[in-house]
Backbone as JSON, one array per atom type, in Angstrom:
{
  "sequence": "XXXXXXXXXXXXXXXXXXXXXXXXXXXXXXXXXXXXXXXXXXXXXXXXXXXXXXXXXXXXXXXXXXXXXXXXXXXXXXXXXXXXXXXXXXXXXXXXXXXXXXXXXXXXXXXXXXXXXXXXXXXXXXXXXXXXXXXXXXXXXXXXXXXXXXXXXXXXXXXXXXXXXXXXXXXXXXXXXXXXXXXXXXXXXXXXXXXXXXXXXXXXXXXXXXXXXXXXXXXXXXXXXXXXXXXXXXXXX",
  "N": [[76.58, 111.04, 77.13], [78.32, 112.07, 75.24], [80.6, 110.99, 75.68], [79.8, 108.09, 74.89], [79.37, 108.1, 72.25], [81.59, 108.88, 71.18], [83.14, 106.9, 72.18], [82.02, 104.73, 70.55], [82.2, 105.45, 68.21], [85.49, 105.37, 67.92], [85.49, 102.36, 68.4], [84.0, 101.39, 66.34], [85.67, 102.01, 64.16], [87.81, 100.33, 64.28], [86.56, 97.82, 63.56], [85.97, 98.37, 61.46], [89.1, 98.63, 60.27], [89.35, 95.89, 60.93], [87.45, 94.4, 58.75], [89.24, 95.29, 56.57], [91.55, 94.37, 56.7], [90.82, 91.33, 56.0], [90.4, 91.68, 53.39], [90.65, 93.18, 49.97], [90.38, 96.11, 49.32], [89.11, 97.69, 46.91], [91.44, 96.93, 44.98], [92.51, 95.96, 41.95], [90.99, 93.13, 40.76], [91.52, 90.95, 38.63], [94.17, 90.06, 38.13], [93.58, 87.81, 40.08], [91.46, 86.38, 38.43], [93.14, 85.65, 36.89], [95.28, 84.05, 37.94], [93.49, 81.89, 39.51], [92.61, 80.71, 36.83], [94.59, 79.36, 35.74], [95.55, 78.21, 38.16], [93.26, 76.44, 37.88], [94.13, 74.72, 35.75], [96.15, 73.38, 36.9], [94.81, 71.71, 38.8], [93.46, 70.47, 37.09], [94.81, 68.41, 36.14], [96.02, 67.31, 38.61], [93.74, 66.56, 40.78], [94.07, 66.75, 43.73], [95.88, 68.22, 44.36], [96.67, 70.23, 46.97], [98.19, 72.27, 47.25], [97.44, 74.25, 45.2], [94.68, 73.81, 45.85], [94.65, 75.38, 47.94], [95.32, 77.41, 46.95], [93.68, 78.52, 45.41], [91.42, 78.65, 46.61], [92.13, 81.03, 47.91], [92.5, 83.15, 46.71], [89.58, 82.94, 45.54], [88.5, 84.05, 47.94], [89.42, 86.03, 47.38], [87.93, 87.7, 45.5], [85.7, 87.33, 46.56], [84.21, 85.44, 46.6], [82.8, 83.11, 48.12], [81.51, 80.93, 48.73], [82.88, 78.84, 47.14], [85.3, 79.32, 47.59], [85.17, 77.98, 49.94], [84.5, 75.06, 49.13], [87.03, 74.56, 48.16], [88.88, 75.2, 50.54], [87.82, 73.32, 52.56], [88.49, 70.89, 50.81], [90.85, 70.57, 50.92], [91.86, 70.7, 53.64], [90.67, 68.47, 54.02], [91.92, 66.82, 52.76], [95.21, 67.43, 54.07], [95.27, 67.41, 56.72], [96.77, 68.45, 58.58], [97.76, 71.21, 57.42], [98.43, 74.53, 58.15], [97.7, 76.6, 56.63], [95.22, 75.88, 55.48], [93.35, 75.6, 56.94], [93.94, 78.33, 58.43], [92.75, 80.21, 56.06], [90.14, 79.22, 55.25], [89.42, 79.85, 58.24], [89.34, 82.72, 57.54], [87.55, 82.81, 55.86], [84.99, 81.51, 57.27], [84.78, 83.99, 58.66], [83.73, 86.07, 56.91], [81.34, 84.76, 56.07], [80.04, 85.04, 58.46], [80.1, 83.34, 60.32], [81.05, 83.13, 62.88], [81.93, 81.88, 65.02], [83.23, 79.45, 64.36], [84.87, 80.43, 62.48], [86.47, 81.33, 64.83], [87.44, 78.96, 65.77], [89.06, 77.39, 63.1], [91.06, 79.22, 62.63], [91.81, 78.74, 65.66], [92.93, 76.0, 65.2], [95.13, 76.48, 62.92], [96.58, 78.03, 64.59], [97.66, 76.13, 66.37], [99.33, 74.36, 65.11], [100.67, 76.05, 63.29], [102.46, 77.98, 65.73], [103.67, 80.29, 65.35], [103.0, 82.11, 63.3], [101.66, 85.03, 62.88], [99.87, 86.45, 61.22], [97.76, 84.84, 62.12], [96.77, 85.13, 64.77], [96.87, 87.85, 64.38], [94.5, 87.93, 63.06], [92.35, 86.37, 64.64], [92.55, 87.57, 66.86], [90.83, 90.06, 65.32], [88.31, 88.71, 65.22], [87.78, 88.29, 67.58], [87.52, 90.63, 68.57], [85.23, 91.27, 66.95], [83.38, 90.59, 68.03], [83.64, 91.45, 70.58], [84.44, 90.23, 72.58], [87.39, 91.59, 73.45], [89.12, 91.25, 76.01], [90.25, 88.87, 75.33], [91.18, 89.45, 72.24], [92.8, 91.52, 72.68], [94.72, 90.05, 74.25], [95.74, 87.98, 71.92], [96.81, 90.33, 70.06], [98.72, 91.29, 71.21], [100.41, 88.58, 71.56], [100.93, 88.33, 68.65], [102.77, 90.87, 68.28], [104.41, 90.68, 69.95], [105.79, 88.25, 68.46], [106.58, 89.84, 65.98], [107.53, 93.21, 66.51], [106.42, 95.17, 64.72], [104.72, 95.84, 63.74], [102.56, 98.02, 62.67], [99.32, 98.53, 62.46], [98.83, 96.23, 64.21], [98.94, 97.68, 66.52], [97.88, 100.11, 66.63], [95.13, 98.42, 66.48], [95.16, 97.29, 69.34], [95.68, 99.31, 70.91], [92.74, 100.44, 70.44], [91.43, 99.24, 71.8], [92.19, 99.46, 74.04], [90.64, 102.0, 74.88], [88.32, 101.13, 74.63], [88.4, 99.75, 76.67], [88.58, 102.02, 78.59], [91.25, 102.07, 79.3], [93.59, 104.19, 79.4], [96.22, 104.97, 78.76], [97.15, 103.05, 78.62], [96.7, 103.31, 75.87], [97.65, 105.32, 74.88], [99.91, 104.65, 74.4], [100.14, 102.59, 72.85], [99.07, 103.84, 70.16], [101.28, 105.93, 70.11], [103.98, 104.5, 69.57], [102.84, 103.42, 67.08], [102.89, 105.19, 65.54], [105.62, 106.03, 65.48], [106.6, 103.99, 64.38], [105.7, 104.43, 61.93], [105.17, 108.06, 61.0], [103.33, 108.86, 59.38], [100.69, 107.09, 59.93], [97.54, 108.15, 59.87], [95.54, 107.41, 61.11], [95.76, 106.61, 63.67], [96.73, 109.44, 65.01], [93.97, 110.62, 65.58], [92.93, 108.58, 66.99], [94.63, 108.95, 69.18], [94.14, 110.92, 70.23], [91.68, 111.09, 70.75], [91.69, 109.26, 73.09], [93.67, 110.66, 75.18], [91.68, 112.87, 74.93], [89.43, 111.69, 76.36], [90.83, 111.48, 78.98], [91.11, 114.52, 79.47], [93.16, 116.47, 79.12], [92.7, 117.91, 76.85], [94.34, 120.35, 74.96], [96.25, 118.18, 74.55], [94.97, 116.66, 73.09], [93.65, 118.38, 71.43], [95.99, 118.92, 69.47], [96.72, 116.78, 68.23], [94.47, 115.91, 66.82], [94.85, 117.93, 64.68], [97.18, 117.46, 63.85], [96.35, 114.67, 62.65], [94.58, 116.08, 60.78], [96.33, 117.57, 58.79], [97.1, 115.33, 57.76], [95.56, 114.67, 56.11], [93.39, 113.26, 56.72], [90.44, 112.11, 57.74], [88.83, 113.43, 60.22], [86.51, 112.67, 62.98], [83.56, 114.02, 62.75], [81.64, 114.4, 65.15], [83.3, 114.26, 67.08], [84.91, 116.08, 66.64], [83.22, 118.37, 67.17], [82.96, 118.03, 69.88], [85.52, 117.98, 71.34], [85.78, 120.99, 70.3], [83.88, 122.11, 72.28], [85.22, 121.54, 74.69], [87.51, 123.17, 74.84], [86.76, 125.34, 73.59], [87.71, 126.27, 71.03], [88.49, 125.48, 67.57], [89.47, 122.94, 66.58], [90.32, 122.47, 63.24], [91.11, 124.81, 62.81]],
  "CA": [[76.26, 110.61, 75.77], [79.25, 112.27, 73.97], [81.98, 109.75, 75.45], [79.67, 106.97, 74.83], [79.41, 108.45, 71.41], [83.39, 108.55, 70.78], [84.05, 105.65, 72.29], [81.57, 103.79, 69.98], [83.45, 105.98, 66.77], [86.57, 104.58, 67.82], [85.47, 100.84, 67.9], [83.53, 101.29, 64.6], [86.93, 102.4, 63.73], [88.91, 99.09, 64.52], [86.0, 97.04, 63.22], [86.49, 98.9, 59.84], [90.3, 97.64, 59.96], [89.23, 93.87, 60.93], [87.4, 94.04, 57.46], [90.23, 95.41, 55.55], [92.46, 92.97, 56.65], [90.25, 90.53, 55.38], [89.74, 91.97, 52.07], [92.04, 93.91, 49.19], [88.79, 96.94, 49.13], [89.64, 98.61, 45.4], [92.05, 96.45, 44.04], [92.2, 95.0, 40.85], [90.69, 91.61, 41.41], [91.9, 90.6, 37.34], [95.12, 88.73, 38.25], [93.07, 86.64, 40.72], [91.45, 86.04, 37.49], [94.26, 84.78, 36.13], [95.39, 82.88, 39.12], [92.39, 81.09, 39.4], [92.73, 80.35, 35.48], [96.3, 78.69, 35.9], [95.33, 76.73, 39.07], [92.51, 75.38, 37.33], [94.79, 73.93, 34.88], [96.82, 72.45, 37.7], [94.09, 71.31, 38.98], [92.81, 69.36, 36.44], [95.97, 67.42, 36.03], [95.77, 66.61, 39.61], [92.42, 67.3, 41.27], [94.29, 66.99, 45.06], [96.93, 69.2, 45.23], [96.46, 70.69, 47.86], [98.79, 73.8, 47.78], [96.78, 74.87, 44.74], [93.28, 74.11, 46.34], [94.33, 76.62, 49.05], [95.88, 79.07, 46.6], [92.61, 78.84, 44.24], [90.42, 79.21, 47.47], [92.44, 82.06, 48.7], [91.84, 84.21, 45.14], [88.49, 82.98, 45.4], [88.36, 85.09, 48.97], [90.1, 88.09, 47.48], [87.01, 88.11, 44.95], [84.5, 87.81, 47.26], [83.55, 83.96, 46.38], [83.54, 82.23, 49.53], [81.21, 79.32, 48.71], [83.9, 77.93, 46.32], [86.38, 79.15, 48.51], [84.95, 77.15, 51.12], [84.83, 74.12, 48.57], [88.14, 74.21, 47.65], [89.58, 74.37, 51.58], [87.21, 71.97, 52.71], [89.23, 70.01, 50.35], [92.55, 70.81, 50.91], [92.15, 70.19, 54.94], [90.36, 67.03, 54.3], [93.53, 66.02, 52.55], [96.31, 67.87, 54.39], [94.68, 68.09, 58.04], [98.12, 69.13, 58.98], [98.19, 72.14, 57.0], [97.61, 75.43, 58.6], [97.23, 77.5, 55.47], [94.05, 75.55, 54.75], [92.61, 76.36, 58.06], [93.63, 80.26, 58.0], [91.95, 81.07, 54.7], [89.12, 78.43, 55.76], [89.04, 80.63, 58.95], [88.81, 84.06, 57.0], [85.6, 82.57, 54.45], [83.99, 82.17, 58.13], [84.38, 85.49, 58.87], [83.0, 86.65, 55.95], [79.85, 84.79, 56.44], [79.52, 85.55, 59.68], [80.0, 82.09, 61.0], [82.32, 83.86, 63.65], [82.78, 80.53, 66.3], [84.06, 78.41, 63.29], [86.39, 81.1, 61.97], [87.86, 80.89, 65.89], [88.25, 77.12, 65.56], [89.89, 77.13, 62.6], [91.96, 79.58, 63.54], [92.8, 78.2, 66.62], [93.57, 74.56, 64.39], [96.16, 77.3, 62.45], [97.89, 78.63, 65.81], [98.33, 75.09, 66.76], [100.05, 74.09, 63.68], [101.51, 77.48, 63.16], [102.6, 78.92, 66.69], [104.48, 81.45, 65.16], [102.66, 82.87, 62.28], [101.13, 86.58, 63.39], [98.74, 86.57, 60.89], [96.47, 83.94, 62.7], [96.77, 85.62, 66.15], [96.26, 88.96, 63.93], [92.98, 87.5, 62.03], [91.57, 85.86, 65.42], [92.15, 88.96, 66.98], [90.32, 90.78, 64.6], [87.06, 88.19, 65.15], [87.79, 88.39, 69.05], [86.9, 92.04, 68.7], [84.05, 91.99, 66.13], [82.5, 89.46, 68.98], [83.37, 91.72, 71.7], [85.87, 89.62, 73.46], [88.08, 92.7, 74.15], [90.46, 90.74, 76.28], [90.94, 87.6, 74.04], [91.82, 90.34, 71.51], [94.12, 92.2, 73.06], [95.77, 89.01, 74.56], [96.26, 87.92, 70.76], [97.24, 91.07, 69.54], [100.39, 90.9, 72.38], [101.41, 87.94, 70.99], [101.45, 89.05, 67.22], [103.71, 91.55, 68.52], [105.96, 89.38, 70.5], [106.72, 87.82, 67.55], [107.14, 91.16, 65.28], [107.12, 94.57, 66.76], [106.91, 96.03, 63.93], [103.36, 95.23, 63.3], [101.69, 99.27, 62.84], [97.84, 97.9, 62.2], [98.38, 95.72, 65.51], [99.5, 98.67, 67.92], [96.67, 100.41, 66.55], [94.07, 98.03, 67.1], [95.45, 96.94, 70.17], [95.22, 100.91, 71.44], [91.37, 101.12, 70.07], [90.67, 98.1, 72.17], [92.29, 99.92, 75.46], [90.4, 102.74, 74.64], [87.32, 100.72, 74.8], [88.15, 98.87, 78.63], [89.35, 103.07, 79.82], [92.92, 102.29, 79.75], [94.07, 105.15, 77.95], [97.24, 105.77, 79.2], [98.29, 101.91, 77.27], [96.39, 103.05, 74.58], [98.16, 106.33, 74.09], [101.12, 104.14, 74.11], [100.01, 101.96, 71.62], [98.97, 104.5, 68.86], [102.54, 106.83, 70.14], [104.41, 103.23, 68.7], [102.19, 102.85, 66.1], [103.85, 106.63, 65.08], [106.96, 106.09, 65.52], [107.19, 103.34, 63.43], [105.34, 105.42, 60.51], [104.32, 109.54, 61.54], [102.04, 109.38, 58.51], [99.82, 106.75, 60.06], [96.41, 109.25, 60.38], [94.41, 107.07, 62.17], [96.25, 106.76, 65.25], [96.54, 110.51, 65.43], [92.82, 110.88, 65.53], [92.56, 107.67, 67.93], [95.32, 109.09, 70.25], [93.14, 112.48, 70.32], [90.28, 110.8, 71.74], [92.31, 109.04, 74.81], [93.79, 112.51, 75.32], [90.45, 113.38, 75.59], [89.28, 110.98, 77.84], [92.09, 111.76, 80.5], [90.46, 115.44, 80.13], [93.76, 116.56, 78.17], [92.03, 118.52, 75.52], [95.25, 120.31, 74.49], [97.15, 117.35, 73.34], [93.88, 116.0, 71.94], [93.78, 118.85, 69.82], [97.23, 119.05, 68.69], [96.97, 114.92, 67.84], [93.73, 116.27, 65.58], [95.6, 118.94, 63.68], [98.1, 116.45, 62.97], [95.32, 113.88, 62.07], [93.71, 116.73, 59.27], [97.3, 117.82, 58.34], [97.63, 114.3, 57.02], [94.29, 114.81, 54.9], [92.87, 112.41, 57.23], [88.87, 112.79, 57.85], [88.61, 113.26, 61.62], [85.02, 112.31, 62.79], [82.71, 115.48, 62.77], [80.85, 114.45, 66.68], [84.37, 114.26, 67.92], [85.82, 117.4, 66.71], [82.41, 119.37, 67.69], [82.96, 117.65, 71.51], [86.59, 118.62, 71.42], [85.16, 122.17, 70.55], [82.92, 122.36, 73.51], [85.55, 121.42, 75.66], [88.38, 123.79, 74.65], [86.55, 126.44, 72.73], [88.56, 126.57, 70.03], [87.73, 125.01, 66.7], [90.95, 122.03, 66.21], [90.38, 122.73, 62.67], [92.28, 126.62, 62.74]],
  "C": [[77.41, 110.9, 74.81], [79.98, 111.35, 74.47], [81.52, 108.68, 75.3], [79.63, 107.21, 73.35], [80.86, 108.03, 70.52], [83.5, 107.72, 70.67], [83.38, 104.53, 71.18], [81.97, 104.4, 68.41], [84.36, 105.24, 67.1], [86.67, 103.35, 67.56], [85.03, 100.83, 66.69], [84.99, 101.25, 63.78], [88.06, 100.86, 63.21], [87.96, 97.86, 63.66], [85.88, 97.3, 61.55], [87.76, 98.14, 59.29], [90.14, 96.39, 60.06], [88.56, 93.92, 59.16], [88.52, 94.06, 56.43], [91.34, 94.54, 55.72], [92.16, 91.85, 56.25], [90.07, 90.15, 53.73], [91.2, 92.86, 51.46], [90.71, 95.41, 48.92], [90.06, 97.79, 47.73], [90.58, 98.41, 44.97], [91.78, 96.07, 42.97], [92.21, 93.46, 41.1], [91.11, 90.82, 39.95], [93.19, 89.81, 37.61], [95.03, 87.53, 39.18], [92.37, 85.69, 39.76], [92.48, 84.9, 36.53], [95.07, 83.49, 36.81], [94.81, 82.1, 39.05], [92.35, 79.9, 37.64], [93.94, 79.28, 35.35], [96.3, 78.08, 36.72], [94.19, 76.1, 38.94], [92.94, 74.61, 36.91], [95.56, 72.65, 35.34], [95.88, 71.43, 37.81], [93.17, 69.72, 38.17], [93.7, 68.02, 35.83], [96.09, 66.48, 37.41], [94.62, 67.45, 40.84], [93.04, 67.34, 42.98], [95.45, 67.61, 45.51], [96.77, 70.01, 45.84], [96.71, 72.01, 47.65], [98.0, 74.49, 46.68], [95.44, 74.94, 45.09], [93.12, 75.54, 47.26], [94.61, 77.84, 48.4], [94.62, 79.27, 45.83], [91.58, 79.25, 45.56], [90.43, 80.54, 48.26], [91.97, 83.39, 47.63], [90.51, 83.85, 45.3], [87.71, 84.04, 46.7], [88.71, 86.26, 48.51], [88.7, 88.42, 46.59], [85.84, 87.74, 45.4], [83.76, 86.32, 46.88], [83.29, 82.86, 47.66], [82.79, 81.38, 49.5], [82.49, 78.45, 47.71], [85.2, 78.07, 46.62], [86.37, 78.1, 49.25], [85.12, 75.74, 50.6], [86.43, 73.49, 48.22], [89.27, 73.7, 49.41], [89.3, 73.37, 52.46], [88.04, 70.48, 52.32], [90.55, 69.7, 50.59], [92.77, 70.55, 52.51], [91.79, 68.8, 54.79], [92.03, 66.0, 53.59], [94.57, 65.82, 53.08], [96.0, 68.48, 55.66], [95.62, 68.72, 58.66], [98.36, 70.53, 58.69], [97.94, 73.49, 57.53], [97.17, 76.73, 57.65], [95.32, 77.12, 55.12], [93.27, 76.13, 55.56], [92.77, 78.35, 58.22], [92.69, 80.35, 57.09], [90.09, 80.28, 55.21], [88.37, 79.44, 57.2], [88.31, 82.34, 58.34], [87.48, 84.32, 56.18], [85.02, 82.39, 55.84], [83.61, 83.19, 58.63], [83.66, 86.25, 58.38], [81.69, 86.34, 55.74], [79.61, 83.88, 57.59], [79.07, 84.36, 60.77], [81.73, 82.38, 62.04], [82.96, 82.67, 64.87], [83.66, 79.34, 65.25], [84.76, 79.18, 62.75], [87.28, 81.13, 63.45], [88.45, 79.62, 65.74], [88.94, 76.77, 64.67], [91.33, 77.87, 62.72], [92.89, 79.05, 65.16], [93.61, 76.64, 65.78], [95.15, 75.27, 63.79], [97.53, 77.43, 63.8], [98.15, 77.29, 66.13], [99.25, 74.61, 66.05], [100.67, 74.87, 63.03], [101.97, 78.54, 64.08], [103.45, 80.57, 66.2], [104.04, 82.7, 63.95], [101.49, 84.3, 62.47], [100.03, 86.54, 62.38], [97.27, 86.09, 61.0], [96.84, 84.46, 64.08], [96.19, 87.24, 65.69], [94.67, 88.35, 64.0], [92.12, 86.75, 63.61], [91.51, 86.99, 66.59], [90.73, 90.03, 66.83], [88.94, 90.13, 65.27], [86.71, 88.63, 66.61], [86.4, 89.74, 69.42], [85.5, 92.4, 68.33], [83.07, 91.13, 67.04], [82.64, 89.96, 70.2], [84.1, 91.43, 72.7], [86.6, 90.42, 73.38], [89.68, 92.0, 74.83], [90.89, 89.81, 75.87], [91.58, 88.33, 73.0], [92.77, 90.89, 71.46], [95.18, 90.64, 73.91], [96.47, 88.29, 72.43], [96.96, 89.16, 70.05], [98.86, 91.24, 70.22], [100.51, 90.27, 71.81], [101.76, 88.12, 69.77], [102.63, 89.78, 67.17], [105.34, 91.74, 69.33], [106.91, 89.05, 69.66], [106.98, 88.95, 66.72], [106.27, 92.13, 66.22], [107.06, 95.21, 66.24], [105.55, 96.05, 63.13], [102.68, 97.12, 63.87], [100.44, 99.0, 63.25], [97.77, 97.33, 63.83], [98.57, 96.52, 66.64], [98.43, 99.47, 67.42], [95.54, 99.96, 67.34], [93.62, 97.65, 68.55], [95.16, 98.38, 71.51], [93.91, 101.13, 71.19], [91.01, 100.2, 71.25], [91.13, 98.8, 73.61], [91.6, 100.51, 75.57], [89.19, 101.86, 75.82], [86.94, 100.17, 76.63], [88.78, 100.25, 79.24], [90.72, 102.8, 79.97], [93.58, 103.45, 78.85], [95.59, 105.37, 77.93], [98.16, 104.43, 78.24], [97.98, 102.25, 76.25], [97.38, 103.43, 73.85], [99.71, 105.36, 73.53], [101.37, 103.34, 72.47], [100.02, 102.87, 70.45], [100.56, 104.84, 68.78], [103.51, 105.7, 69.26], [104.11, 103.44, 67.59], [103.37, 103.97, 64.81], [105.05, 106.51, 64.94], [107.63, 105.13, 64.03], [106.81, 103.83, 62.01], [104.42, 106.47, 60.72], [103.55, 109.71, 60.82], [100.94, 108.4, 59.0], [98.59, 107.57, 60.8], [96.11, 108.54, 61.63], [94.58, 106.93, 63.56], [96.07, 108.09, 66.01], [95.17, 110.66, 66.05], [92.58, 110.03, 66.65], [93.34, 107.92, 69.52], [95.14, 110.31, 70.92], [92.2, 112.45, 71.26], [90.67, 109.84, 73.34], [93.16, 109.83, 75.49], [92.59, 112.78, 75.79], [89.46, 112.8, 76.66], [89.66, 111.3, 78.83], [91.74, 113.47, 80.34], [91.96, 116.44, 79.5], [93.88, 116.8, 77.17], [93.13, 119.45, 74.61], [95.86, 119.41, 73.24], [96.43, 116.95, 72.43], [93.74, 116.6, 70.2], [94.97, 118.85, 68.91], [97.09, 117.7, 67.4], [95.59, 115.26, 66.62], [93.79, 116.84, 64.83], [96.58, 118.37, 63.19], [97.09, 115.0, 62.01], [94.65, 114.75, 60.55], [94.85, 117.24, 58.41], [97.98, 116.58, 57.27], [96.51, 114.21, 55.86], [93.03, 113.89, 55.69], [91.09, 112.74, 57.87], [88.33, 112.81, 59.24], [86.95, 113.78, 61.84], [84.8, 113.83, 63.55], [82.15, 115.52, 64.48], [82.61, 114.55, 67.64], [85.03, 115.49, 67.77], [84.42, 118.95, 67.49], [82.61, 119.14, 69.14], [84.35, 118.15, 72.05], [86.7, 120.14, 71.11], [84.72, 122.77, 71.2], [83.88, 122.64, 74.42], [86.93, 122.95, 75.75], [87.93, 125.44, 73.9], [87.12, 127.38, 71.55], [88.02, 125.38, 68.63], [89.4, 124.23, 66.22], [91.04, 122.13, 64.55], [91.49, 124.27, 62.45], [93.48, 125.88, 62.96]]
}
């Protein structure tokens, strides 16, 4: 029960980041405001420009609007079926309500029309996962990283998702990356703790969780009491 425990912390974990990549959580949403205000204007000079339908539908996603998101790229593909901007953002308002096989399809419409753009191999990724597909996930997340290696967030998620199929030994790899490219990213620590602890490696686990609370970072309470049990030491000291 405790490693089915973990392991279902850790995915909660990654399914936390698929939202935030979705979203701006505690920004100021006021210059979308203003955005929105200024491609109205366009707008009403010429009701089919496209590049502003997608930029007014994309502010309408950062503030949480996604029926008039959806209106606006509705519009902007029916015009510019070519475009793969329309389809990304079009993909991300299905995500958001939870019309998860039509945010793949537009997404996939994107990667066809955008083989190279990481943020639609990220973002279909992300859905892969919140649907369970595991290895469609991690096969997109590889290619994201094909094209940039330099992608932190995707060597992360890409390591939560080994976690999940027992590979720990790619995971650790993945987070150890993730580090390299920035030692303050917590969450890896904490994620590269618990495939440590898997492989029975309670040591490094703890070390990787004293660097995880050293960053201020809030390492989950069932995981540090199970990493307690095992070592008898409290990774906190």
């Amino acid at each position: 029960m405790k490693y089915l425990l973990i392991g279902l912390m850790c995915l909660s974990m990654l399914l936390g980041l698929c939202k935030k990549a979705f979203t701006r959580e505690g920004e100021d949403l006021k210059h979308y405001d203003k955005a929105i205000s200024l491609l109205n204007k366009v707008l009403e000079i010429d009701p089919d420009d496209t590049d502003a339908l997608i930029k007014r539908g994309a502010s309408y996603i950062m503030k949480g609007e996604y029926d008039l998101a959806l209106k606006d790229l509705d519009r902007a593909a029916e015009l510019d079926p070519e475009n793969p901007k329309a389809y990304y953002n079009r993909g991300v308002v299905f995500y958001h309500k939870r019309q998860l096989d039509k945010a793949i399809a537009d997404f996939d419409r994107a990667q066809r029309l955008a083989p190279g753009d990481v943020d639609v191999y990220n973002s279909r990724a992300n859905v892969y996962a919140v649907k369970g597909l595991t290895g469609r996930a991690i096969e997109d997340y590889t290619k994201a990283l094909q094209i940039d290696p330099g992608l932190i967030k995707t060597y992360y998620n890409r390591g939560v998702l080994y976690i999940s199929r027992k590979k720990y030994d790619l995971a650790i790899k993945d987070f150890t990356r993730s580090l390299e490219l920035d030692p303050d990213y917590a969450p890896s620590y904490q994620s590269r703790a618990i495939a440590h602890y898997y492989k029975g490696e309670y040591d490094k686990s703890r070390q990787n969780v004293q660097k995880a609370l050293a960053l201020g970072f809030p390492v989950n309470g069932s995981f540090l009491e199970a990493l307690r049990k095992r070592t008898g030491e409290n990774a906190e000291e």
